[in-house]
N, C-alpha and C positions, 0 to 999 in steps of 0.2 A: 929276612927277605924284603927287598925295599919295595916301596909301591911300583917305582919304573921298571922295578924286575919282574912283578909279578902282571904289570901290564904288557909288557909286550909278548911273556908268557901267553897268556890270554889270549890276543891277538894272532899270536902264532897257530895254538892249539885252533880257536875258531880257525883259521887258514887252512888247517892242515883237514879237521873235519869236516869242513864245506867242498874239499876236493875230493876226500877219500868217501865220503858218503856220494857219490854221484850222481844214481839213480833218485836222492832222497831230496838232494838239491836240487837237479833238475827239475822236479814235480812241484818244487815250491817256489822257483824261479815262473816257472809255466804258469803256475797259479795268480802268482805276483804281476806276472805280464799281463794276464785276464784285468787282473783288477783297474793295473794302471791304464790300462788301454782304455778299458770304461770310462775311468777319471778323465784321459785326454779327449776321449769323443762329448763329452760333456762339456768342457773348454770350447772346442772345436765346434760344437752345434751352437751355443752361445753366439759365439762369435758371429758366426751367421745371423742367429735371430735378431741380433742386437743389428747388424748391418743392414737387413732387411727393414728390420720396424724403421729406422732411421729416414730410409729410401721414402719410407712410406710417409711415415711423418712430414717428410719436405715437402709431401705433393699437396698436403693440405694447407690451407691459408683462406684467407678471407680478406675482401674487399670494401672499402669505404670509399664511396663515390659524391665528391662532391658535387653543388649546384655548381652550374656557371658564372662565371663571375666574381666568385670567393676570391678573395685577396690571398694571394700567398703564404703571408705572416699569421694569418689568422689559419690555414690550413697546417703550417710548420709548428703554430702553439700548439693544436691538437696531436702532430706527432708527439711531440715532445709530452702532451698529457702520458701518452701509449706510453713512450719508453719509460717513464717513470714509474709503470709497473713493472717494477723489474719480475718479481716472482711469478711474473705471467707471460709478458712480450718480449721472444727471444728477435724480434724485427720488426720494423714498419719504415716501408720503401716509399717515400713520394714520387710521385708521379706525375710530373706536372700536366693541364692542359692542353700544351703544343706536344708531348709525348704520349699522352693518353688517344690523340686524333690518330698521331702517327700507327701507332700499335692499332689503332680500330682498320684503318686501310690495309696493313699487311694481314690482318685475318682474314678481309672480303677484298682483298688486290683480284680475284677471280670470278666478283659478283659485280657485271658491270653497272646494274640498275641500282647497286649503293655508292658506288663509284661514283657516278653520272649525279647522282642527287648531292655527294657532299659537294662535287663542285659548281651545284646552283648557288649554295649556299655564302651567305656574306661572310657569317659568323662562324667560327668553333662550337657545333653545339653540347659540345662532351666538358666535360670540370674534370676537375684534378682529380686524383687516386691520391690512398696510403693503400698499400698491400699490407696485410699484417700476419706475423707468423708467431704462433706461440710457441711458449715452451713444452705447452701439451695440448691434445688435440682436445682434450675434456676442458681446455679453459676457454676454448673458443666463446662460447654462450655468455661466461659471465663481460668479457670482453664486449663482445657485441652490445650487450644490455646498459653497462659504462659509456657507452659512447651513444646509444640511445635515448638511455633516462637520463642525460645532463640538455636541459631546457638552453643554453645557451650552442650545442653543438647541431639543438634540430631545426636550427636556420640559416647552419650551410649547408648540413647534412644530404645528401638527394636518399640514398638507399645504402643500405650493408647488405653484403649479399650470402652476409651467412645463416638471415632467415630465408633465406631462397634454395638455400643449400644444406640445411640444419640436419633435414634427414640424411645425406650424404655423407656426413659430417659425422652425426651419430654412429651410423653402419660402419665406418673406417672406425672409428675410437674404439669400437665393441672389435672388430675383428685385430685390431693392436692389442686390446687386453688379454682377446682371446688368445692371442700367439704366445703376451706374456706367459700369462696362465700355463697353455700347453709346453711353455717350455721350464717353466720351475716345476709343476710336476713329471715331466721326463726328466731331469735331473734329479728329483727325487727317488724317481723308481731306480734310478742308476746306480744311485749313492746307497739305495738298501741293498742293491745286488752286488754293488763293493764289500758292504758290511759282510754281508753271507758270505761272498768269496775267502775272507780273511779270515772268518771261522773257522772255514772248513783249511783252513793254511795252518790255524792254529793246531785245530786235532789233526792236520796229520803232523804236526811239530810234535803234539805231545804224543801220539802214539809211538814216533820212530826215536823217540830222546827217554823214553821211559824207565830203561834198564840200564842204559850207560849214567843215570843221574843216582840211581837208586847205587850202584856199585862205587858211585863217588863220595858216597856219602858213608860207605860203608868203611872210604879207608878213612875218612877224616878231613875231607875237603870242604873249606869254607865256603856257604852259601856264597858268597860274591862269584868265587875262585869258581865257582860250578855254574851259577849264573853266565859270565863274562864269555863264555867260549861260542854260547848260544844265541847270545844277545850280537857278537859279532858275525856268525854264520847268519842270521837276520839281516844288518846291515848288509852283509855283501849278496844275498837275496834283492836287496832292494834297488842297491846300486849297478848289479847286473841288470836285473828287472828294466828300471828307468833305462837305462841305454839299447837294449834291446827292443822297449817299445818304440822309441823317439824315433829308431831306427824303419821299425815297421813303419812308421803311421809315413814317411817319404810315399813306398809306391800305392801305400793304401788312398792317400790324400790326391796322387796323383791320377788314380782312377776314377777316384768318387768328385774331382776337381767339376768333369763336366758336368753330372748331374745335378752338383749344387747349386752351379752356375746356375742352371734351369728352373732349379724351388727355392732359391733364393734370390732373384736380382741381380745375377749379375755377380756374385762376391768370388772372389777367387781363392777360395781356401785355403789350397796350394801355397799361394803369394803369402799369404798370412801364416802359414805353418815356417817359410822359410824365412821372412822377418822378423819372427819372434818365436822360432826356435830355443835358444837361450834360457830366455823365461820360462816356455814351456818345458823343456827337460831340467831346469833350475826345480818346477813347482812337481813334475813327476816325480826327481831325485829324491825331496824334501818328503813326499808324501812316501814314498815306497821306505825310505832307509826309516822312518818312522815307524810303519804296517810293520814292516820285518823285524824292528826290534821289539816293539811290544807284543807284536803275536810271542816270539821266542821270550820275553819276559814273562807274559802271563804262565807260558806252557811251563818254563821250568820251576816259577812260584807255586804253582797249581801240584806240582810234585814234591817241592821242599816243603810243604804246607808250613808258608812263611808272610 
């Protein structure tokens, strides 16, 4: 009997078992949907969190206010200090002078007695800006201090105002760790309740394959030839599974679309489920036809005691 004979054998038999057992498939297809559905909400809430911290992280930045009068060249060499940390400064915006005045009017364009005073005035009395944005919000400090402790930057320097803002600064970096935090332990509670799911997929694998393994064994069927039929019912557990969840999570996604909007910023779930759909049933398929064969591997080794 040639290997491609006894493989499609194989293949068959798993076919013909995964449909004649119905009730036993179906309960381990169900089980299998639990699981993957977990794994996808865990993708899915990520994806949010990651959106959100992101939202957040933008809003934070810090300001270098120059004296008046600073020469340009001498404020542009200090950016250029900035972006040469690269492992720290994902931006630093100049500002010039005549656009730092301009920006101070449209904030008090509705406060006439500031109004009225810049136009006594002869001079610009405001200096340039850099806006600086890091790469993370816990660098901001050493940033500031760099641009502080350099003896040549505290004589055009006016103020940074992320000692003005440090505590603000701190509270946001603490509530970004914290979202971290809460969201790699939520994915860990998820990924233990996958595990357990899969056990309990396991024994019911081994409980309903226990006698039809033990009777194969009894005419003289090779461990593989015994293995293979099971190892494919697994597979096609998984491969159902994955397509029927991918399926679910449409009107599930498009329910729960508005309330994430609401505890997330804005992120449209939905939008993201249907652009990178692919991937996620690509990375459900890969996970489920995995679960399903090695549950069904482990369950019929655990009876060939092999």
């Amino acid at each position: 009997m040639s290997f491609f004979t006894d493989t499609r054998r194989i293949i068959k038999i798993g076919f013909v078992n995964f449909w004649r057992e119905g009730v036993v498939s179906a309960a381990t297809v169900l089980v299998m949907i639990t699981t993957l559905f977990v794994i996808g909400s865990i993708i899915f809430a990520k994806a949010s969190l990651d959106s959100t911290l992101t939202q957040i992280e933008d809003k934070v930045d810090i300001t270098v206010y120059f004296k008046p009068g600073v020469l340009e060249n001498d404020i542009l060499s200090i950016r250029q200090e900035l972006l040469n940390l690269e492992g720290e400064v994902k931006e630093a915006v100049y500002v010039s002078q005549e656009d730092s005045l301009e920006r101070f009017k449209q904030r008090h364009e509705n406060n006439s007695l500031i109004t009225q005073s810049l136009l006594e005035l002869e001079e610009n009395p405001l200096g340039a800006e850099i806006n600086i944005k890091a790469k993370n919000p816990s660098q901001y400090e050493g940033i500031a201090n760099f641009l502080k402790n350099s003896q040549d930057n505290s004589e055009v320097i006016d103020k940074i105002n992320y000692f003005q803002n440090k505590i603000v600064i701190e509270k946001l970096t603490k509530i970004i760790d914290s979202f971290r935090a809460l969201g790699f332990g939520v994915s860990l509670i998820l990924v233990i309740i996958a595990v357990i799911v899969m056990f309990n997929t396991i024994r019911i694998s081994i409980y309903f394959s226990r006698e039809e393994i033990s009777i194969m064994r009894l005419v003289g069927a090779t461990n593989s030839y015994v293995r293979g039929p099971f190892i494919i019912e697994g597979a096609m557990s998984g491969i159902f599974a994955s397509i029927i969840t991918i399926a679910l999570f449409y009107p599930f996604l498009l329910w729960v679309n508005p309330i994430a909007q609401n505890a997330f910023l804005g992120i449209n779930i939905f939008e993201y489920y249907v652009n990178n759909i692919l991937q996620i049933f690509a990375i459900l398929l890969v996970i489920g036809v995995f679960l399903g064969t090695t549950s069904s591997y482990i369950a019929v080794r655990k009876y060939l005691k092999v």
